[in-house]
C-alpha positions as CSV (number, residue, x, y, z in Angstrom):
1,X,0.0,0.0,0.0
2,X,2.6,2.2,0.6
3,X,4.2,1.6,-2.6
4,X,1.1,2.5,-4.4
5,X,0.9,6.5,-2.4
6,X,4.7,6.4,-3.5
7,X,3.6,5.8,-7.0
8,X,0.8,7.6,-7.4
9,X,2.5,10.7,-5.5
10,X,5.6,10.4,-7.7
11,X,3.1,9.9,-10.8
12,X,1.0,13.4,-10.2
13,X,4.5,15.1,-9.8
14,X,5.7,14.1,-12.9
15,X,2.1,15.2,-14.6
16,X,2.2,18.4,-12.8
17,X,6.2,19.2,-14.1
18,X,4.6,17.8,-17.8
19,X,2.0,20.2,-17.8
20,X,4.5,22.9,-16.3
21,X,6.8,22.7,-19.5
22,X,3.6,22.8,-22.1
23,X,2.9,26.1,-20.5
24,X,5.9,27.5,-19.9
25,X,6.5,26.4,-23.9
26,X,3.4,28.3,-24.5
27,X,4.5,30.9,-23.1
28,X,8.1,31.0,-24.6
29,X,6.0,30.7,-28.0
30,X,4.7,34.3,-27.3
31,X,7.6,36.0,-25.6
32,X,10.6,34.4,-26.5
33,X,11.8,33.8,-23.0
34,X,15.4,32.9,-21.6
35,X,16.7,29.9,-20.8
36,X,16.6,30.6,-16.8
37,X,13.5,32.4,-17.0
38,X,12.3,29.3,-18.8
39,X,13.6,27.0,-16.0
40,X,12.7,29.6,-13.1
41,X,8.5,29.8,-14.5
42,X,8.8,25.7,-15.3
43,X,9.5,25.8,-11.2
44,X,6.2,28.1,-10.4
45,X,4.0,26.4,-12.7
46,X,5.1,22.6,-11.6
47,X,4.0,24.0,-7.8
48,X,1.1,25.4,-9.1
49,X,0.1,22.5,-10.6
50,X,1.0,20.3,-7.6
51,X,-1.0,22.5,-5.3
52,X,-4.0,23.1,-7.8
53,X,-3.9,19.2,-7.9
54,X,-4.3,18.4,-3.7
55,X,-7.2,21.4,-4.2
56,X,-9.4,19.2,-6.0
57,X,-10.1,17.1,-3.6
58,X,-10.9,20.1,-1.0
59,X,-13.1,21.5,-3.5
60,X,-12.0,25.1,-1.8
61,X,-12.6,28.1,-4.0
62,X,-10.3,30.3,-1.6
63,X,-7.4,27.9,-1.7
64,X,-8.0,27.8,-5.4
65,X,-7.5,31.9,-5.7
66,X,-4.6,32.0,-2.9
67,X,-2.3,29.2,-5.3
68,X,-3.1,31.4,-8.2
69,X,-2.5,34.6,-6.6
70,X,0.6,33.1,-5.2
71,X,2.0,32.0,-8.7
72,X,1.1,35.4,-10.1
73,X,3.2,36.8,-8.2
74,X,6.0,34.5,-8.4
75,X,5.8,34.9,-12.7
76,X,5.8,38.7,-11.8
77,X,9.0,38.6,-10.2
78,X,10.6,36.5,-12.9
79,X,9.1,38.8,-16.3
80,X,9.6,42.0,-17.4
81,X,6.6,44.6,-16.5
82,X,5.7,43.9,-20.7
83,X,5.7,40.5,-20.8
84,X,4.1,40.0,-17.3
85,X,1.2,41.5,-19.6
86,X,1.5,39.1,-22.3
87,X,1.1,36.5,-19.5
88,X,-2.0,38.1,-18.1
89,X,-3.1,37.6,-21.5
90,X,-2.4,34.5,-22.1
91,X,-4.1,33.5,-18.2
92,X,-7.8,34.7,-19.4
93,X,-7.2,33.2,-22.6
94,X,-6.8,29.8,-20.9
95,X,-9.5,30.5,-18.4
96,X,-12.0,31.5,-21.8
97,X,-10.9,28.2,-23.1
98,X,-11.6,26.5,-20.2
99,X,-14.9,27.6,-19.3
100,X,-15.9,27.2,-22.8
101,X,-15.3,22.8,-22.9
102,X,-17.4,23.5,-18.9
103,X,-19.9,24.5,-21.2
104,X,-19.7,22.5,-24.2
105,X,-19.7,19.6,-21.6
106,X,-22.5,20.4,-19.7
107,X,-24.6,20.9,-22.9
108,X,-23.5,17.5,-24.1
109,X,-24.8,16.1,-20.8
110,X,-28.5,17.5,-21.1
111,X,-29.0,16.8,-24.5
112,X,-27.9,13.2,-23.8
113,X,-30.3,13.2,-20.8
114,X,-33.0,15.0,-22.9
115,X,-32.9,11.8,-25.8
116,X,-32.5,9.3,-23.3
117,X,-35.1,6.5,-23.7
């Protein structure tokens, strides 16, 4: 049993540092960033990730906000006042796509409720 929480912690680390590249690729895709800067934002978004992962389970919209504020500032301190901006940018575009497959996936759900037989 213990083997399997080693696992399974060890597993959600390496998803969260996965996802933590994508973004920080993203990111380098519209700001051309530098190599540390790249390595430094990698850091904040694998502990975002980590600690956005044990939220789901508490299902806590504060804790939510305070991880977010807290990497927020963290990428602030890393980027240049201009590029901080693009990020910002970049943020609610994620969140738009985000909410918009909530949606799609809700809708999918009540039409497949609405033809069920």
């Amino acid at each position: 049993m213990v083997l399997l929480s080693v696992q399974s912690f060890s597993q959600s680390n390496f998803d969260s540092y996965k996802m933590a590249e994508k973004t920080v690729q993203e990111l380098n895709d519209r700001m051309l960033l530098t190599s540390q800067k790249k390595d430094s934002l990698i850091l904040i978004f694998n502990r975002y990730y980590s600690d956005k992962n044990l939220n789901k389970t508490k299902d806590n919209e504060k804790f939510a906000k305070a991880i977010e504020q807290s990497r927020d500032m963290s990428v602030k301190q890393v980027l240049s006042p201009f590029s901080y901006q693009e990020y910002l940018r970049y943020i609610e575009e994620q969140k738009g796509k985000v909410k918009t497959k909530e949606r799609l996936r809700h809708g999918e759900r009540e039409s497949t409720n609405l033809i069920d037989f």
